[in-house]
N, C-alpha and C positions, 0 to 999 in steps of 0.2 A: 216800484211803487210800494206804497205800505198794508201791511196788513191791518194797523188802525190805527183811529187817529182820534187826539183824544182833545177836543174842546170847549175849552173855558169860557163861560158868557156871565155877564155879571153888569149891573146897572150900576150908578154910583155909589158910593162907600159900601161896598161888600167886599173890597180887599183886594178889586181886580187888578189896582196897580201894583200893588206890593207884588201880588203874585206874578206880575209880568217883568218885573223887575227882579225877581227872582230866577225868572226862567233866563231873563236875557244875561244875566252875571254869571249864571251857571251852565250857559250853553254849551260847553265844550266838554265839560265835565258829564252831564246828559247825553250828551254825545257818544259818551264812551261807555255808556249804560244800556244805546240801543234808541236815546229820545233823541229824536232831531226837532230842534225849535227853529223855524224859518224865521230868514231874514226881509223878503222879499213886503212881507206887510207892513214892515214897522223894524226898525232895530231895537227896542225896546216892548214899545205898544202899539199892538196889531189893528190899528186906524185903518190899515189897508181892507180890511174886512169887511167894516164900516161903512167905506165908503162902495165896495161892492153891490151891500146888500142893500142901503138905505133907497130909499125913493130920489130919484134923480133933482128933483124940485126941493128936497128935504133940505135947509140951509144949517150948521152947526161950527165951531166956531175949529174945528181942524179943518174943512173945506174951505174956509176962508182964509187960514193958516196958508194952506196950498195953493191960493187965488182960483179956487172953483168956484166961482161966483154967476155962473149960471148954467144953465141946464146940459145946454150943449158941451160945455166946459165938463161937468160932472161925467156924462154920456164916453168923453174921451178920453179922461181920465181912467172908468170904470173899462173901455173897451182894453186897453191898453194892460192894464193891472191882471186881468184875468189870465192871459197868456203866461204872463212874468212868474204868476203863482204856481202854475201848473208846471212850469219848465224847470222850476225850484226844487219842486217835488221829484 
């Protein structure tokens, strides 16, 4: 496990893509500095987090991207993801 861990949150236009697409270009390179950027939420942009944390009924236009188009859909999605991320780590 890590000793920490360091997370990015950010609304629209305050640079969150740039800088996730920063992290994901330089992943290896991070890597060798001691940062591990997971893959497990997003190869690029960590959606997966997103979908974690949102309200299961919350509709946004990456859930429909992924056909979670309704609750229980979300709920299994969410069940599923959590494990994935942990076992990453």
């Amino acid at each position: 496990m890590f000793d920490k861990c360091i997370l990015h949150i950010g609304t629209e236009k305050t640079g969150t893509t740039s800088i996730q697409a920063f992290l994901s270009e330089n992943r290896d390179a991070l890597l060798e500095q001691g940062y591990y950027v997971p893959l497990t939420m997003g190869p690029r942009e960590h959606v997966g987090l997103v979908h974690l944390f949102a309200r299961s009924d919350q509709k946004f236009s990456t859930r429909t991207t992924l056909g979670l188009h309704t609750v229980a859909k979300v709920e299994a999605h969410q069940k599923a993801l959590g494990p994935k991320i942990r076992a990453e780590m």
